[in-house]
Every structure is written in structure tokens, then in C-alpha cells.
C-alpha positions in Angstrom: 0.0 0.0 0.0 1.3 3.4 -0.7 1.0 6.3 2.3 1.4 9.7 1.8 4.1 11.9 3.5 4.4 15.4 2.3 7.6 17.1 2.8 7.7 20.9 1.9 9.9 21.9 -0.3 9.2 25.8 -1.0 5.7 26.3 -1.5 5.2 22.7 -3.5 4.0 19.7 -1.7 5.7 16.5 -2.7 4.2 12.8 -1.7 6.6 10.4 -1.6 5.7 6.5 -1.1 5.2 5.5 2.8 4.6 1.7 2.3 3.9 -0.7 0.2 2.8 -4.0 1.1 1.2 -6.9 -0.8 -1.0 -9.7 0.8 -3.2 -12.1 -0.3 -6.3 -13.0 1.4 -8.5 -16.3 0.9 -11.6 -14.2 1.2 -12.0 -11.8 -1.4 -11.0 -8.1 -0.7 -12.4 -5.3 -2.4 -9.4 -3.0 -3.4 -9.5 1.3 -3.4 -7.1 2.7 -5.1 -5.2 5.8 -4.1 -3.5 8.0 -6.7 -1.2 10.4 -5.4 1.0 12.9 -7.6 3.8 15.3 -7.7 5.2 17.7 -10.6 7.7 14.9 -11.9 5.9 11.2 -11.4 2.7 9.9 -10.2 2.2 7.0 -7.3 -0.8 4.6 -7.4 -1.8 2.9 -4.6 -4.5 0.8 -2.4 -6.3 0.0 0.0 -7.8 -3.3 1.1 -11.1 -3.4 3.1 -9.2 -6.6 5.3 -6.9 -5.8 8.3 -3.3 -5.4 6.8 0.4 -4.7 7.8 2.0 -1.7 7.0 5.5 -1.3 7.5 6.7 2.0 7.3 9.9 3.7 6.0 10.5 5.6 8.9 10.4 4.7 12.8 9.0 7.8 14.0 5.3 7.9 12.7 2.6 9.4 14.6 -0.6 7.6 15.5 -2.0 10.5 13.1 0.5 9.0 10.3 -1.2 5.8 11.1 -4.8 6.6 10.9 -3.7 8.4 7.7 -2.6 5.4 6.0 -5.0 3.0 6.6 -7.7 5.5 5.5 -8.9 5.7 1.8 -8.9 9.1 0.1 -6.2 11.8 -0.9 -5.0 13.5 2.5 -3.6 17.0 2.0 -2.8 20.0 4.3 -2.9 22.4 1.6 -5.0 23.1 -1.1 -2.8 24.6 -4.2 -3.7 25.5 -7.4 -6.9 22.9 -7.7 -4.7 20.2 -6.7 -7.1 18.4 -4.8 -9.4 18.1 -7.8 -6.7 16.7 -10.3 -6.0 14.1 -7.5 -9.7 12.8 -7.1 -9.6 12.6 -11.1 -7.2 11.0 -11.2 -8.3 8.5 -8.4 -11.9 8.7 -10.4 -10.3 7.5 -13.8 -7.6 4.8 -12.5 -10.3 3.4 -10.0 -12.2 3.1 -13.3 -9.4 1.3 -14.8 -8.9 -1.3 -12.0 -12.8 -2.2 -11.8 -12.1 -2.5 -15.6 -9.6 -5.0 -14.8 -10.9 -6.7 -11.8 -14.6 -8.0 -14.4 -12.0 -8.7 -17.3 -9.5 -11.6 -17.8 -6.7 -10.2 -15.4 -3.3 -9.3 -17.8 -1.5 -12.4 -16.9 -2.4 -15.4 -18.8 -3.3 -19.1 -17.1 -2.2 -21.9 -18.3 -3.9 -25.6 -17.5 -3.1 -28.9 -18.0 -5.7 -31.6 -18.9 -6.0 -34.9 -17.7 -8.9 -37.4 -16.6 -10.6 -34.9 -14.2 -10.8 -32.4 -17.0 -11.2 -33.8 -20.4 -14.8 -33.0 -20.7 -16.7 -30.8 -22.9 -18.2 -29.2 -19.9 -15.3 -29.2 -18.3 -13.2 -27.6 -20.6 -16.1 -25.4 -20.5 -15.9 -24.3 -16.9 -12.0 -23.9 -16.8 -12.2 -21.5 -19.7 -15.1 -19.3 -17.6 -12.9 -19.3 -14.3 -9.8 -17.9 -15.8 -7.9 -20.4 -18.2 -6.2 -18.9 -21.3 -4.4 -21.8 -23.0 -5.2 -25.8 -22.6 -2.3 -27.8 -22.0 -1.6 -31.5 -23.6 0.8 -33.2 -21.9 2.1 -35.9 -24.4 3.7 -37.9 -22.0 -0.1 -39.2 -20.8 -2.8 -40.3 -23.3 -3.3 -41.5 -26.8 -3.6 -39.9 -29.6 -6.9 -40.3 -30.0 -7.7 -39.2 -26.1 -5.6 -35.7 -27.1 -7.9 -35.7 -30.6 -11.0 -35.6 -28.3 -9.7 -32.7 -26.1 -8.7 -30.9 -29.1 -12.1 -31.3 -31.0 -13.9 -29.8 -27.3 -11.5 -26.6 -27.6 -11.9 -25.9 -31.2 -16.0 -26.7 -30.8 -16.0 -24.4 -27.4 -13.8 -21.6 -29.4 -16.5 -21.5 -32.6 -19.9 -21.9 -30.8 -18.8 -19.5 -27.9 -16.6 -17.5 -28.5 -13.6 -18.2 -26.5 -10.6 -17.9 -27.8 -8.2 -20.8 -25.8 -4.8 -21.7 -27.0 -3.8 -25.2 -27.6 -0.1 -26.1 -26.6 1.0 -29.2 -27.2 4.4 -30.5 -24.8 6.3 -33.0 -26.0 7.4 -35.8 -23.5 11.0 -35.4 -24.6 14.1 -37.7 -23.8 13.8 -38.8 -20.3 15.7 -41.5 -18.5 13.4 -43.5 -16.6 13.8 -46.7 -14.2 12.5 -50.1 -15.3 9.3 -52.2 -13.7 9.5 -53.5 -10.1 7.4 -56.4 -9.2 6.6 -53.7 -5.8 7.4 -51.3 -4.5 11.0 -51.3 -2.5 11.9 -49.1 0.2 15.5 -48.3 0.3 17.2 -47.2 3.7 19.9 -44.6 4.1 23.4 -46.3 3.2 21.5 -49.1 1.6 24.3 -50.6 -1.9 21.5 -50.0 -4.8 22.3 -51.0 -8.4 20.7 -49.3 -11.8 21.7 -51.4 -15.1 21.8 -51.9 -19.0 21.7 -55.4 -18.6 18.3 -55.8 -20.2 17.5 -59.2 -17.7 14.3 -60.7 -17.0 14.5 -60.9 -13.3 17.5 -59.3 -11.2 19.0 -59.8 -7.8 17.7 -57.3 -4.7 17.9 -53.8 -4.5 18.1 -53.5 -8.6 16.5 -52.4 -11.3 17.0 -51.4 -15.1 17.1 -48.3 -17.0 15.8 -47.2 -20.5 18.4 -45.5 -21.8 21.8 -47.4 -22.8 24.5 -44.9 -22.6 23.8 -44.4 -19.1 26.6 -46.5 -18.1 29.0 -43.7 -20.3 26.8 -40.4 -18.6 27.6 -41.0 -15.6 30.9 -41.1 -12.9 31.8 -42.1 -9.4 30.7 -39.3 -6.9 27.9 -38.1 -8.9 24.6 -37.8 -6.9 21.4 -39.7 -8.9 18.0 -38.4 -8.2 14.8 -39.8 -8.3 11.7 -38.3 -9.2 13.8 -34.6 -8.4 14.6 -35.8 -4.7 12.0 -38.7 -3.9 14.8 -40.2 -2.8 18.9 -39.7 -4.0 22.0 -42.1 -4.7 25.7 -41.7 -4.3 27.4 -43.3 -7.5 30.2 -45.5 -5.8 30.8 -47.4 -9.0 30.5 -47.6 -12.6 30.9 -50.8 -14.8 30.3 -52.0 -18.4 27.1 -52.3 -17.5 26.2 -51.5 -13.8 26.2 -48.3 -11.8 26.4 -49.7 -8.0 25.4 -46.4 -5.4 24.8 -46.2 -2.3 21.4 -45.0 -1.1 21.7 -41.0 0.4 18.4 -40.5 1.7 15.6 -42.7 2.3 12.5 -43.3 0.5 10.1 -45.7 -1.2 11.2 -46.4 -5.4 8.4 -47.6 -7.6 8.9 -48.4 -11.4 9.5 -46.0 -14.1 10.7 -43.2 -12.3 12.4 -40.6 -13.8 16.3 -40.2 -13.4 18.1 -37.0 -12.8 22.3 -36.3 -12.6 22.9 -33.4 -10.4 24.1 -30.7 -12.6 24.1 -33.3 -15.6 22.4 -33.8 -18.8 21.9 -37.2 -20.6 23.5 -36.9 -24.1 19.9 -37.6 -25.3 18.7 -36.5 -29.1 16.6 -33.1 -27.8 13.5 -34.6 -30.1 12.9 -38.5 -29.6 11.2 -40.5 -32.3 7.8 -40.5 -30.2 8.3 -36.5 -30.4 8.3 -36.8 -33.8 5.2 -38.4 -34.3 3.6 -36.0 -31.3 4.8 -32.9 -33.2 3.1 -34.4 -36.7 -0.3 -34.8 -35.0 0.1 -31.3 -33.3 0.7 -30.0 -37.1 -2.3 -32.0 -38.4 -4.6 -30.6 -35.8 -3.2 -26.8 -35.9 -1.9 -26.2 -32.4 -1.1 -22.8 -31.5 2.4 -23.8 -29.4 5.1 -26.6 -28.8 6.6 -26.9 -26.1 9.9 -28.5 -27.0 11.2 -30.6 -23.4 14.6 -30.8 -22.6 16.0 -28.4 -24.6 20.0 -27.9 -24.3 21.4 -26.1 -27.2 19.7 -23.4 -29.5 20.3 -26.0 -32.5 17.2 -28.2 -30.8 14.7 -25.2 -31.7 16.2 -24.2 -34.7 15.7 -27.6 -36.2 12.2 -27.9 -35.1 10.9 -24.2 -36.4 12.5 -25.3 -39.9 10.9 -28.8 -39.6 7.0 -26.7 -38.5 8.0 -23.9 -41.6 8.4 -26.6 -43.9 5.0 -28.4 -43.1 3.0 -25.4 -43.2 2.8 -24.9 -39.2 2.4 -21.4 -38.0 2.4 -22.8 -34.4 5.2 -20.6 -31.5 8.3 -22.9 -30.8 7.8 -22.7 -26.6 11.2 -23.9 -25.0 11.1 -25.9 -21.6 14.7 -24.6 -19.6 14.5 -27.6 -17.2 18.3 -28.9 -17.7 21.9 -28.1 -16.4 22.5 -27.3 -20.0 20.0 -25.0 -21.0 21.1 -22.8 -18.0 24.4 -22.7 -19.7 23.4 -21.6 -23.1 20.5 -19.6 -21.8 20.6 -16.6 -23.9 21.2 -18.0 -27.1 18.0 -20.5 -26.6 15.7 -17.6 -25.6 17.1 -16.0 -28.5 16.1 -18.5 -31.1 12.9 -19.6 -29.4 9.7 -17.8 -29.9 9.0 -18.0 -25.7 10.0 -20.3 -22.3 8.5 -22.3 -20.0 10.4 -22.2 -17.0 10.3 -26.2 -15.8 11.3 -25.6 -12.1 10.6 -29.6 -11.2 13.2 -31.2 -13.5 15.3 -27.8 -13.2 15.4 -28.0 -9.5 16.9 -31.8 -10.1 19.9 -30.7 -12.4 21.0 -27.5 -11.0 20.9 -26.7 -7.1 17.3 -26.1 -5.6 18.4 -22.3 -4.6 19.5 -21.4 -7.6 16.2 -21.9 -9.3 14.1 -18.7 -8.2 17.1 -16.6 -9.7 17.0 -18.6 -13.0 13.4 -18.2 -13.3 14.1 -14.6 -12.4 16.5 -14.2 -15.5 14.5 -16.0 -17.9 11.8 -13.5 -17.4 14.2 -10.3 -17.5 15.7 -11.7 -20.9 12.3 -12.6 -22.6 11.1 -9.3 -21.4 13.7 -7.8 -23.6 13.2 -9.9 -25.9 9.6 -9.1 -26.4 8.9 -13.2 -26.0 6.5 -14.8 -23.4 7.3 -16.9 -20.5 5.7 -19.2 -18.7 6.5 -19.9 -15.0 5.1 -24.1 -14.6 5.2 -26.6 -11.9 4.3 -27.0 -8.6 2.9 -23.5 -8.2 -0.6 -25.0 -6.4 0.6 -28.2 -5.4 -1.3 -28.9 -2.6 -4.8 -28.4 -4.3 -4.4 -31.5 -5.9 -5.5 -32.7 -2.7 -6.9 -29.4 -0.7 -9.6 -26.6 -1.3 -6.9 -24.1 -0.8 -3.4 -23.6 -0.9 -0.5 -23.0 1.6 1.0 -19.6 2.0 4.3 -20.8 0.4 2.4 -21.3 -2.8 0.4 -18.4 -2.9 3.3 -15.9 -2.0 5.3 -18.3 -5.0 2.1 -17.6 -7.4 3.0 -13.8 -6.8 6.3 -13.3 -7.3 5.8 -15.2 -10.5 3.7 -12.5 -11.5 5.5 -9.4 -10.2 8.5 -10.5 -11.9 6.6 -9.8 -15.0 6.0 -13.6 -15.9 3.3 -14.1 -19.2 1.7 -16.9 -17.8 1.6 -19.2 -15.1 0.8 -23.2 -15.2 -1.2 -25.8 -13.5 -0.2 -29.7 -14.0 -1.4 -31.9 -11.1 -3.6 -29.0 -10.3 -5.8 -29.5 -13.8 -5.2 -32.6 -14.9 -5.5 -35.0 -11.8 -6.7 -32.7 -9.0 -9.4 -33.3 -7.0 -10.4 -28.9 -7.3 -9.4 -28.0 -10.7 -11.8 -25.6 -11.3 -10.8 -24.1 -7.2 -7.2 -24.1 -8.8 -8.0 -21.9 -11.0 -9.7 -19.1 -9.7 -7.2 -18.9 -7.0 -4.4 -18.9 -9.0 -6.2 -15.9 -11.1 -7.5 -14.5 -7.6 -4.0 -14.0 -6.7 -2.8 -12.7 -10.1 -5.6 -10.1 -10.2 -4.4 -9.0 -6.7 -0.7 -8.6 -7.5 -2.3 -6.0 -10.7 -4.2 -4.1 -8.6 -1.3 -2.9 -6.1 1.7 -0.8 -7.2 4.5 -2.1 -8.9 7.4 -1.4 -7.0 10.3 -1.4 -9.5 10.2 0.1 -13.2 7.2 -1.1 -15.3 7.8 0.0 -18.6 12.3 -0.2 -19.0 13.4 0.2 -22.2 12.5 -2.5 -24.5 15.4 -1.7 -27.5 18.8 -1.6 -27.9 21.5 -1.4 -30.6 23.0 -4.4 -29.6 19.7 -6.4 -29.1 17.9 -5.3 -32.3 18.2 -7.3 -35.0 17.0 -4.3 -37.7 16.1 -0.7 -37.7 12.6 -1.9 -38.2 12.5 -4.3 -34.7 14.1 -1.1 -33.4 11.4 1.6 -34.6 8.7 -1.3 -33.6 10.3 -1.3 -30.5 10.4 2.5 -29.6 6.6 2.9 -31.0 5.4 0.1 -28.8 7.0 1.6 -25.9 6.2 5.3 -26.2 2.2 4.0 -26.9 2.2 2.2 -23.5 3.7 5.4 -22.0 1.2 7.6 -23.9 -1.9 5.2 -22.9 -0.7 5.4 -19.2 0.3 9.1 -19.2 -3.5 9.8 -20.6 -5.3 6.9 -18.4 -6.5 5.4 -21.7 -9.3 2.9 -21.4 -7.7 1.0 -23.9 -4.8 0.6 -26.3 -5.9 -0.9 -29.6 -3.3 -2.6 -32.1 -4.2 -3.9 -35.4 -2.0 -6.3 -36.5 -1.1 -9.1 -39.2 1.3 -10.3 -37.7 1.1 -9.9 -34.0 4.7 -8.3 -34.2 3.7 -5.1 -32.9 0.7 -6.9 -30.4 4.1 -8.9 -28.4 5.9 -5.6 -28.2 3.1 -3.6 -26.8 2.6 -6.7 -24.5 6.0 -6.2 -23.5 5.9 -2.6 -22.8 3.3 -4.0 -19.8 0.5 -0.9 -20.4 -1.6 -0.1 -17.7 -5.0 -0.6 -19.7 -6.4 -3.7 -21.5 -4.1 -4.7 -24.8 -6.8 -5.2 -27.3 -5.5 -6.8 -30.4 -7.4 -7.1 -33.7 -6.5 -8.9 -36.7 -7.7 -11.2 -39.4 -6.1 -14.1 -38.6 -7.9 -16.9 -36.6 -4.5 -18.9 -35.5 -2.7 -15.5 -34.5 -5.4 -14.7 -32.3 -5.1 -18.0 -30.6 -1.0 -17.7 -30.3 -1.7 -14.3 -28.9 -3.6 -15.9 -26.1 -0.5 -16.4 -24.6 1.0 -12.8 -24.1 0.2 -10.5 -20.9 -2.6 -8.1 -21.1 -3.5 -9.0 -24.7 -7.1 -9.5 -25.3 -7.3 -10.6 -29.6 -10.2 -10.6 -31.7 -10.8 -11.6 -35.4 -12.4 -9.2 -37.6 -11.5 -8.6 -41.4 -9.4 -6.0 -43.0 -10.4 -3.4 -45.3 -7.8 -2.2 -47.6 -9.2 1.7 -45.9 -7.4 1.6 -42.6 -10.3 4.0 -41.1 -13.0 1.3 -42.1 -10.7 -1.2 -40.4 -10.8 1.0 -37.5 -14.3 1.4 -37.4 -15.2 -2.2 -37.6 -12.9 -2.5 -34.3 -14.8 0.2 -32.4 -18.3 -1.6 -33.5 -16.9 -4.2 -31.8 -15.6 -2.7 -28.8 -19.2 -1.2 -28.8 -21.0 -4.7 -28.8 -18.5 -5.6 -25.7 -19.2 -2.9 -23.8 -15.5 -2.0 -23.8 -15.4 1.4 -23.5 -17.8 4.5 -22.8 -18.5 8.2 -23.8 -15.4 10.3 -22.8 -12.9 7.4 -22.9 -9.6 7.9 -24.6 -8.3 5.5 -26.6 -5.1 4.7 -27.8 -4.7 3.1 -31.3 -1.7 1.6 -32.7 -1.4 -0.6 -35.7 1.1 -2.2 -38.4 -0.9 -2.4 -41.4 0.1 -3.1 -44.8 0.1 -0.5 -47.7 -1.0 -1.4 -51.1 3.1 -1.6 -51.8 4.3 -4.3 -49.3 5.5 -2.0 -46.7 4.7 -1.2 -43.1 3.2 2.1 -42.3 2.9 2.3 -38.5 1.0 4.7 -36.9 -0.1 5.7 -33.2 -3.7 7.6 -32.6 -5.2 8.9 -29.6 -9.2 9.2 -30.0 -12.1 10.4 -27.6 -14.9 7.6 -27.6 -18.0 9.5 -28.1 -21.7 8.3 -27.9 -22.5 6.1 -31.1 -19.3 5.2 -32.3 -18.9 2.3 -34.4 
């Protein structure tokens, strides 16, 4: 929450911030918002009708400086040149904006994974109407026909009612996995455990097979094997032709087929297995919107898999997973070639050490952020509502940071797919996003988003600049909305990137762009067809705004598009326009 305290200097007032504070509360809060304003910058802030903590900047306040702060309202002890009346404007018109915000889809996006609880038509349904912006298919569960099923629901729940839910499809990757056990086998602390190659029908106690042949060659004494990420961990004693012998580290109970992890290695695994393959080819035949390619180590992997989806006529977003030792190392140049990121945190957290992981996810963010690419922060974010109505504190306060680090999207798995309150998920994960937008952001919202040594062209640099100095313009004016007309979405990802303080809404005349743009924060797309008159393109956007109830009489609104000219250029321009009664 931000506080007032006004410090003289001459016969100005300045209002600095006093406190800011973010909570989360399981009961809904209704949020004021407090807009306070000097010559040089303006500070929003709120106020939540539930009993908060303030912590303030200085030890000496008053009871008075208390009251003040947990009291709605502008507080001033002088009254200068109307400024009293600019403040409650300019409370009036952002308080507009956030119960805009708070009854719309909240600017980051939700992303849910389906599985047997969720598969449904109606269930499908019911995510999409509590907060989910793209449907996840995990192809390491299911058939293809099971996935055809779930995709046929999106696409009929898309046409008939106007949704507009993104499909991505994540391959299963190549994952080293433990063989069958007859039962389960718990395995004490210091307990001699052998993994092999050997391929037997039946083996001796305390060993088991693995799935992946060059194991054996991966792998060295003193390296520590993980199960599952940490179910339970091995020391490698000893390597032979055909046996790794370890010794167990911490205790736990192994079951078959669990997946196999070499802190702070990578298996020398092809990046796109053979099952992949044929994953990827039924993605392409059913038109998904995004990949997300698993185990990606080396910019190569995604290189070779945007030629392989431009050669078969796929227009569908290469999304890389960073969830290995070696992606960390070659971080930049992935991001770089990928068209977003999915921040894997439970396979990440197994290959690199668990602390290091929040400052990872941290980086990816910042880097895609410049990059003007999505990213998606996944796995274990809700954990425990697989199993509970609510989550702990630990997840909600993980939830938010994931979000104030400027994060696309976040992900449910277990949550979705096999939880026992999907839809409960869900709406808390969005009831904690929404909260997180509705308080001050307490570092720099809108850094530069170009740079000579970042942009590729003058044009990504111009795009760049415009997209920036629109957000700044739509913020500086308290725009209702900015508007972008695009072909293709270029200008819609940098606007997104900029991180405006109204609704991003994108229109264009492609049906699979406005599904891929499903994914980027604050960006609301619709389809509506092109005129070769920009200003009848324009006008077929405000009709629709109109029939949405998107704006009202007096609202300014921002307009900023990359259209094409009848000679194969780009003419970008930016617009500010009044909404008056009847337009359309």
C-alpha cells in the first residue's frame, strides 16, 4: 500500500511513497485505489477493506500518520492551485481502470493442463469461464486419439462460444526413466542400490533397469542420482560396463518407471525423440497454436524444429522448456532462437541446485522481457490443491512473485489434470494474479524494451520504440484502452512487453494468430476482417468494442497498428481518440 508523507519543499507539496505491502487474502478483498501525484511522477496505490500490515519507512510515525494510512482518500494540508481536484480525477479514472480490470480476464495469462478430471466438454467449459487462457496436452499421458478428443472440445468451445483458448502441445521429450519393479522397494539410508543396462528378466535385490543405454558412459563415481527430483537420492560408488552400484543417500520408497536425474548433468539424449516426432506431426495436423519442446539444451534443438514446422506449413510458436543443467548454460542464445520459455522448475530444481532456481526463473523472465517473448513460469505453483480446497502460504506468496517478476503466464499440472479442485485451482491462482495488478508495482514497469546491440534491424528497433512510447502515452492519458491492429502480432508482443496499464486489445484477421496471442500478458485478440481503408478497419474494431461494452462516452483511446500498404510496406501509426456516444 502506498501512504502519503508530504515534505515541503518551498511552496510545493511532494508525496513520496510511505509503504507498500502486498498480501493475499482467501476471502476476497475489495481493493480502493489511491492515486497520489507530484510535478515529476505519479504513485498509485491501495487500500484493502481486510486488516493489513503496514510497514513504514520511517520509525518515527505518529498515531495520526497511522490513521492516515490506513484511510482511503487523498490526504492534503494544503490546497494549491486545484490540486485536490486533479487528485480525485485522477483517483476517479484509475479506480475506473482497475474495476475494468478486476470483471475482465486479469493481464496475466493461465495456463492448464488436462488430464482425466478435466477432459470433458463441460469441463473444458468451466475452466475456460474461471480464468484459463491456454489448454495444455501433456504428451507424455494419453493417446492420440484421447488428445484428438480434447482438441475437438477446444476448437467446438472456441466457434460456438466465443472463446478464444490456445492449444499447446508439450512433447514428452528424452527422459531416462527406471524399469518395472514387481513392488514397491523401500531403500534405507546407506542401503548398496544397483541401476543397469543389462536388459534381464529378473534381477538380484535392491536392482532395477534403465531405459536409456549410454547411461553407463553419462555417468561417474561421486555423482549424486535423483529420483523423481529428490524422492529419494543415490551416491554413484561405482560404474561398470554395464552397472552403476550407489549407495542409497536419503531414504524413500522407489516404484517403477521413475524418472532419473544427474545433479548438474544432462543425458547426451537427441533433444526430439522419435515419439516426439510423431507427437509434433499430429500437433501439425490438428493446428496447435504452441510446442513446447522438453529438454532443450542447445539453440540448434529449436532451430531444427521451427524449420521442420515452416516446412509443413505450421504457423504454431516454438515454446522452450529450460529444465536442464545445459540449458542454463546456453540460456541466452536458446531464448534468443525460441519464440518464448517455459520455466520447468521440477526437473530444473533436479539438475542445477534447488536455490538457484528462483534466480533462474528470475533471468528468464528479464531476458524474454527484452526480448519481447513470453514466458511461462510451470510446476508446482498450487501443489497442494491436488489434494486441498486451498493452498498453503508458500504457494500463494510463489504464485505472486511469478507474477510481479513480469512472468506471461503461469501453469497448472497436477492442479488440472488429476486434482481433486481444478476448477478451485483456477480461480485462486487468477485471484492471486488479479491482486498482484491491482497494487503498485514497486520497480520500473515499462524499461526500455530496444537496444543497438539487441535489435536485429532498424525496423524491430522503430517497432520497438513505438510500442514503448504507446504504453507510456496510454498510461500518461489513463486510456481505457490501447488498440493494435496487427497481421502479424509483431507489434501486439511488443506492446505486451511494454506492460500498459490498460487492456491490450489486439485485432486482426487471422484466426490462428489470435489464438498464439492468447498467450502474451494483457492481450485480449479478436478476429475481424481488413479493409484495404485503414479507417474502415478501425471502425469495424470500435463496432466491436461497442457490442463488448468495452469502453464508454469520454474514454480515450489509444490506437496503434502495423498495417500493410497497397506496396508491401509497413506504415505504423499511433492515434489517440475520444470515444463518443454512437461510435462504431
Amino acid at each position: 500500500m502506498w501512504s502519503p508523507r508530504m515534505e515541503k519543499h518551498s511552496s510545493s507539496i511532494c508525496f513520496v511513497p510511505f509503504v507498500l505491502y502486498s498480501s493475499y487474502h482467501k476471502k476476497a478483498s475489495r481493493f480502493s485505489v489511491n492515486s497520489l501525484t507530484s510535478s515529476k511522477s505519479t504513485f498509485y496505490g491501495a487500500y484493502s477493506g481486510c486488516r493489513s500490515f503496514n510497514r513504514s519507512i520511517s520509525s518515527s510515525s505518529t498515531d495520526t500518520d497511522r490513521y492516515r494510512q490506513s484511510t482511503i482518500g487523498i490526504f492534503a494540508t494544503q490546497l494549491v492551485n486545484g490540486v485536490l481536484e486533479e487528485e480525485l480525477n485522477q483517483l476517479s479514472k484509475l479506480a475506473e481502470y482497475k474495476e475494468l480490470l478486476a470483471n475482465t480476464k486479469h493481464p496475466s495469462k493461465v495456463v492448464c493442463t488436462i488430464g482425466p478430471k478435466t477432459c470433458s466438454f463441460e469441463m473444458i467449459k468451466k475452466l475456460a469461464e474461471h480464468g484459463m487462457n491456454v489448454l495444455r496436452m501433456n504428451m507424455s499421458h494419453g493417446t492420440h486419439e484421447w488428445h484428438q478428443q480434447v482438441i475437438n472440445h477446444v476448437k467446438q468451445l472456441n466457434k460456438e462460444s466465443g472463446w478464444n483458448i490456445g492449444i499447446l502441445l508439450d512433447t514428452k521429450g528424452p527422459e531416462v526413466r527406471s524399469g518395472d519393479l514387481k513392488e514397491p522397494v523401500y531403500v534405507e539410508k546407506g542401503t548398496r542400490f544397483t541401476f543397469t543396462i543389462r536388459r534381464q528378466v529378473d534381477y538380484e535385490p535392491f536392482t532395477t533397469d534403465v531405459n536409456y543405454d549410454d547411461f553407463v558412459s553419462d555417468i561417474r563415481p561421486g555423482d549424486v542420482l535423483l529420483v523423481d527430483g529428490g524422492i529419494c537420492s543415490f551416491l554413484v560408488k561405482q560404474v561398470t560396463d554395464v552397472d552403476v552400484i550407489t549407495e542409497c543417500l536419503e531414504s524413500g520408497i522407489l516404484t517403477s518407471r521413475r524418472h532419473l536425474n544427474v545433479r548438474g548433468k544432462t543425458a547426451s539424449l537427441p533433444a526430439i525423440t522419435e515419439k516426439d516426432w510423431l507427437d509434433i506431426d499430429f500437433g501439425i495436423r490438428n493446428d496447435v497454436d504452441f510446442i513446447a519442446l522438453s529438454f532443450v539444451k542447445h539453440e540448434d534443438d529449436v532451430q531444427h524444429l521451427k524449420k521442420y514446422l515452416l516446412e509443413h506449413g505450421s504457423s504454431a510458436l516454438v515454446i522452450s522448456k529450460i529444465e536442464s543443467a545445459a540449458a542454463v548454460q546456453r540460456l541466452e542464445p536458446i531464448l534468443k532462437a525460441s519464440d518464448g520459455a517455459m520455466v520447468a522448475r521440477g526437473d530444473l530444481g533436479a539438475e542445477i541446485p534447488v536455490e538457484d532456481v528462483p534466480l533462474v526463473q528470475e533471468e528468464i523472465v528479464r531476458i524474454n522481457r527484452r526480448l519481447q517473448k513470453p514466458t511461462i513460469v510451470a510446476t508446482h505453483m498450487l501443489e497442494s490443491m491436488i489434494s486441498f480446497p486451498s493452498p498453503t502460504r508458500a504457494e500463494v506468496t510463489d504464485v505472486s512473485e511469478a507474477v510481479r517478476q513480469g512472468a506471461d503466464a503461469t501453469m497448472l499440472s497436477g492442479e488440472t489434470a488429476n486434482g481433486s479442485f481444478p476448477l478451485e485451482a483456477v480461480n485462486t491462482m487468477c485471484t492471486i494474479a488479479r491482486s498482484v495488478w491491482t497494487l503498485p508495482y514497486e520497480y520500473e514497469r515499462y524499461p526500455s524494451l530496444f537496444s543497438s546491440q539487441d535489435s536485429s534491424s532498424l525496423v524491430d528497433s522503430s517497432i520497438a520504440a513505438l510500442c514503448s512510447s504507446a504504453a507510456f502515452l496510454a498510461n500518461h492519458l489513463s486510456a481505457r484502452a490501447l488498440v493494435v491492429f496487427t497481421k502479424t502480432g509483431k507489434i501486439a508482443c511488443s506492446v505486451s512487453a511494454a506492460r500498459p496499464n490498460c487492456p491490450v486489445l489486439a485485432f486482426t484477421p487471422d484466426e490462428g494468430l489470435k489464438r498464439r496471442l492468447s498467450l502474451y500478458w494483457g492481450v485480449e485478440a479478436y478476429q475481424i476482417a481488413f479493409s484495404n481503408h485503414p479507417e474502415e478497419t478501425v471502425s469495424a474494431a470500435l463496432k466491436k468494442m461497442t457490442q463488448r461494452n468495452m469502453a464508454k462516452c469520454g474514454d480515450l483511446i489509444v490506437i496503434l497498428s502495423d498495417m500493410l500498404v497497397s506496396n508491401g510496406t509497413f506504415v505504423n501509426s499511433v492515434q489517440v481518440r475520444r470515444w463518443m456516444e454512437g461510435t462504431s
